[in-house]
C-alpha positions in Angstrom: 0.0 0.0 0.0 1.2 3.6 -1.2 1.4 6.2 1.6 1.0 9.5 0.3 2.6 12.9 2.2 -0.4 15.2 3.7 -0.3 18.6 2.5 1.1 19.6 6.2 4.3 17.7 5.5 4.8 18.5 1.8 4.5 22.1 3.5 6.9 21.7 6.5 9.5 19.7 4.0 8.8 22.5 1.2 8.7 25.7 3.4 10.5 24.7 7.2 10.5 28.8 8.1 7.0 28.9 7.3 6.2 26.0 9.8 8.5 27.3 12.1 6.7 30.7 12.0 3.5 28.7 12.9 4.7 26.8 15.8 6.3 30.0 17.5 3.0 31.9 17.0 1.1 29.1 18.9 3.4 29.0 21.7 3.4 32.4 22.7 -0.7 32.5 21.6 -0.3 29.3 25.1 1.6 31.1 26.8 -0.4 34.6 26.9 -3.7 32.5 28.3 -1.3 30.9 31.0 -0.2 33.9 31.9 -3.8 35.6 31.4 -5.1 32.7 34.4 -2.5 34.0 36.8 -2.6 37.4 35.9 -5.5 39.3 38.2 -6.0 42.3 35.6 -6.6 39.4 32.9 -8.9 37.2 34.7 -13.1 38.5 34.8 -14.0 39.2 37.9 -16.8 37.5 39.8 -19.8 40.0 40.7 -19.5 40.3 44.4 -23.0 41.4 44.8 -24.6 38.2 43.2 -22.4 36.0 45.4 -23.5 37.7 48.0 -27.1 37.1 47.4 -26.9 33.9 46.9 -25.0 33.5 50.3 -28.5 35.3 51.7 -30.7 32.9 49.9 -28.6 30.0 51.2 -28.2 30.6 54.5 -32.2 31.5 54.8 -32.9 27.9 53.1 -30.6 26.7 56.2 -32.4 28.5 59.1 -35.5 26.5 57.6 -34.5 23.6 57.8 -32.8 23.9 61.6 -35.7 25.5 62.5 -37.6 22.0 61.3 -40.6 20.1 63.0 -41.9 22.0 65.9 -42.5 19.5 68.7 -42.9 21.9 71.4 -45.5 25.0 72.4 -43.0 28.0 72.2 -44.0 31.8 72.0 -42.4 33.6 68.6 -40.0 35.9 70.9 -38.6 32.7 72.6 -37.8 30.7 69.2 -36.4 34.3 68.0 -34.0 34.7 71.2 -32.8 30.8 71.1 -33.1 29.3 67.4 -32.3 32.5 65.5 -30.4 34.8 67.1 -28.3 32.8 69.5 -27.4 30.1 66.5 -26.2 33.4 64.5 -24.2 34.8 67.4 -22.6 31.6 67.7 -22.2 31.2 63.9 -18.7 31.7 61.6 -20.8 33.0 58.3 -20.6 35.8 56.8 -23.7 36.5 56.4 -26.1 38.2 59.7 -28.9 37.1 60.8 -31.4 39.8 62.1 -34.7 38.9 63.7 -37.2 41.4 63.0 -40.4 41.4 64.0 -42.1 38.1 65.4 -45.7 37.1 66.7 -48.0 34.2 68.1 -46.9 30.6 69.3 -46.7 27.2 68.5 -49.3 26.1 70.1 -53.1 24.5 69.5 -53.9 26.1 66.2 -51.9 29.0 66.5 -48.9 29.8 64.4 -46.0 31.4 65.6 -44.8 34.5 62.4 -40.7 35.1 62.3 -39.5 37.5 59.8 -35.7 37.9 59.7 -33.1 39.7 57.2 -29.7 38.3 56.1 -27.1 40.8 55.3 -24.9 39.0 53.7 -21.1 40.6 52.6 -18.3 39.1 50.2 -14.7 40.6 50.5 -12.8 41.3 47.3 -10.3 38.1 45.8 -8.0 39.0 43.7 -7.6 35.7 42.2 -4.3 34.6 43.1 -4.5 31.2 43.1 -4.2 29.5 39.5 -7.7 29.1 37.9 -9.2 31.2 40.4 -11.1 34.2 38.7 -11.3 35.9 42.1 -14.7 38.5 42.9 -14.8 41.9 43.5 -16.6 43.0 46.8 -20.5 43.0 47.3 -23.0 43.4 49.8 -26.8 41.4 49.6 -29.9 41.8 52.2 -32.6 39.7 52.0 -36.0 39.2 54.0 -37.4 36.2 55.1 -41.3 35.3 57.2 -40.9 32.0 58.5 -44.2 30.3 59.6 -44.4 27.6 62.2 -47.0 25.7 63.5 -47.0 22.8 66.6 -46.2 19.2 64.8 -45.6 20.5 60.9 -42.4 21.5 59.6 -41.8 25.3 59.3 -42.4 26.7 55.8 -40.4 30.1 54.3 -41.1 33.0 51.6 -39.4 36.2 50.7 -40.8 39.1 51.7 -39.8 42.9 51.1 -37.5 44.3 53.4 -38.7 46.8 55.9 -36.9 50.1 56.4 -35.6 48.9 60.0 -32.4 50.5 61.3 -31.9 49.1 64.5 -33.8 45.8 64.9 -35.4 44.9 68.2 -33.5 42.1 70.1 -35.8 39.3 71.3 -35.5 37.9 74.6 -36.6 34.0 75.5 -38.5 33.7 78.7 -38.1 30.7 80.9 -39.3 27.9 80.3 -41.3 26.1 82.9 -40.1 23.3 84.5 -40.2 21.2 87.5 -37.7 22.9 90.0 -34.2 22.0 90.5 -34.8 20.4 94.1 -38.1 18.4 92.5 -36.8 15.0 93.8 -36.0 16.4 97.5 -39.4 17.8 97.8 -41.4 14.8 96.5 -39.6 12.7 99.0 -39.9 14.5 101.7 -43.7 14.6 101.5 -44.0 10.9 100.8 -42.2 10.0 104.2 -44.6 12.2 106.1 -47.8 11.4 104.2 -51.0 9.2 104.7 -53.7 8.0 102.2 -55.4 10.7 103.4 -53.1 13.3 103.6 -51.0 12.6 100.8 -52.8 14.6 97.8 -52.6 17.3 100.2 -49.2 17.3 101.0 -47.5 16.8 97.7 -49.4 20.1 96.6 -48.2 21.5 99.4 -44.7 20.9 98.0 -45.5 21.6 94.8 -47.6 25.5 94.9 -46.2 26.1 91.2 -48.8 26.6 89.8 -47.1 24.9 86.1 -46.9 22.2 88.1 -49.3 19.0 88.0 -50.0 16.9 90.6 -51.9 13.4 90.5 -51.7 10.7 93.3 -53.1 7.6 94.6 -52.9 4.5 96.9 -52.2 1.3 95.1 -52.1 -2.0 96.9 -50.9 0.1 100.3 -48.3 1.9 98.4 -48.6 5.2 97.8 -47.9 6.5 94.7 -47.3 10.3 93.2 -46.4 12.0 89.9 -45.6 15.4 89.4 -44.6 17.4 86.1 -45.0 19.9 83.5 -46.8 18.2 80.8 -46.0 20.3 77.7 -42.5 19.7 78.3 -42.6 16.1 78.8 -40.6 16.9 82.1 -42.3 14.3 85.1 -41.2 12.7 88.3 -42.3 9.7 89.2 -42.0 8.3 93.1 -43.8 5.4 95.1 -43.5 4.6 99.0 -43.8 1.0 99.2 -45.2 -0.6 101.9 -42.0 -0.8 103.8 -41.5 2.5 103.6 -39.0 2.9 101.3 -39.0 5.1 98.2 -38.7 3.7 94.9 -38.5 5.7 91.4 -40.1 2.9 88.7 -38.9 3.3 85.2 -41.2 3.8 82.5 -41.0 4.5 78.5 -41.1 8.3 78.6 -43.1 7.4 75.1 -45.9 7.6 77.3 -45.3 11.4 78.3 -46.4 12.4 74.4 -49.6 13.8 73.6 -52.5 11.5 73.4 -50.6 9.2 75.5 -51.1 8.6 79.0 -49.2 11.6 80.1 -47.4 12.6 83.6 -50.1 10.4 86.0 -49.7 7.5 88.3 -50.9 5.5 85.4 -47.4 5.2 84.6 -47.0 2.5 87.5 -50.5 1.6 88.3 -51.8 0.8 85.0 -48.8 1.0 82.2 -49.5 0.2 78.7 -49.0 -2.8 77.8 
């Protein structure tokens, strides 16, 4: 088989400076975009501002989903103070979180209203690094109403961003629970008690008034509960016949809503 020359070699055999001419020109046409990519003034900046408003976006799809399922009755102001502006406090983004105005709670079929604004900044980057294009600086502020309701997941929409200088800063209120010295109290009531005085003297050490109280004698034991039933928080104590004092384990399963709650249930009658 006959193999005939291509036109490129007839060309480099029949004019060498002409292919050498073509060679140097792509070299340097290589090296000009290598040195374009390292070269700051070459490269196309980023647009800061766009960055930066995506940043906002992002970071407003995040504080949706932390913010989640609500399993608890919680006033707006409290899940503002805690969830919002404590997480930002603590957080290394660049971009602010700033609750502004809140309203309601989670709680029966109410719906507690959030509305926050991300300011979000981007510093200018030069582009040093190879293949790095680099940004020049922006600045983004987005608003945000977050709805949340008791058992759904909170939902999120833009909203136009009020003219607030100074936003207010939201403060949680305490949370009721039992007290610290819950367990010293109950006891102390159940070594001095009767059948008959016993209702009366566990409310007696209980005068929250946050605070349930349910009791009963079961089989010459007597046995108490106390709690805060919207936080699942209950203490659970039975004097046994001997007289000594017993804390029975149960599945705190039982402490949800529709179950059988903080009551002497939990011992007398369990599920089973």
């Amino acid at each position: 088989m006959l193999l005939l020359p291509s036109a490129g070699m007839l060309d480099a055999v029949t004019h060498p400076h002409r292919t050498r001419r073509r060679l140097n020109s792509t070299a340097l046409a290589c090296a000009a975009v290598a040195l374009c990519l390292v070269s700051a003034g070459c490269a196309e900046y980023r647009d800061g501002d766009s960055m930066a408003r995506d940043a906002a976006t992002a970071e407003a799809k995040s504080l949706n989903e932390s913010l989640g399922h609500r399993s608890r009755a919680r006033d707006a102001e409290y899940i503002a103070a805690t969830e919002i502006l404590e997480e930002a406090n603590g957080s290394a983004s660049d971009v602010r979180r700033e609750p502004l105005a809140w309203s309601g709670r989670t709680t029966g079929g109410q719906q507690a209203t959030i509305d926050v604004r991300f300011v979000a900044t981007v510093e200018e980057d030069s582009g040093n690094t190879f293949g790095d294009l680099g940004n020049s600086a922006g600045q983004a502020t987005r608003c945000y109403r977050y709805l949340l309701e008791l058992y759904r997941y909170t939902s999120f929409e833009e909203i136009d961003c009020p003219s607030v200088a100074t936003p207010p800063v939201p403060t949680a209120a305490p949370i009721p629970t039992l007290p610290d010295d819950a367990r010293d109290r109950l006891t102390a009531a159940l070594r001095t008690a009767t059948p008959d005085t016993l209702a009366n003297r566990v409310r007696a050490a209980f005068p929250e008034k946050h605070v349930i109280v349910d009791t009963v004698t079961h089989e010459n034991a007597l046995v108490t509960a106390v709690g805060v039933p919207a936080e699942r928080d209950c203490l659970l104590l039975v004097r046994t016949p001997d007289g000594a004092i017993e804390s029975p384990g149960y599945d705190r399963i039982w402490l949800e809503p529709g179950e059988i709650g903080c009551r002497t249930g939990l011992y007398v009658s369990p599920p089973r």
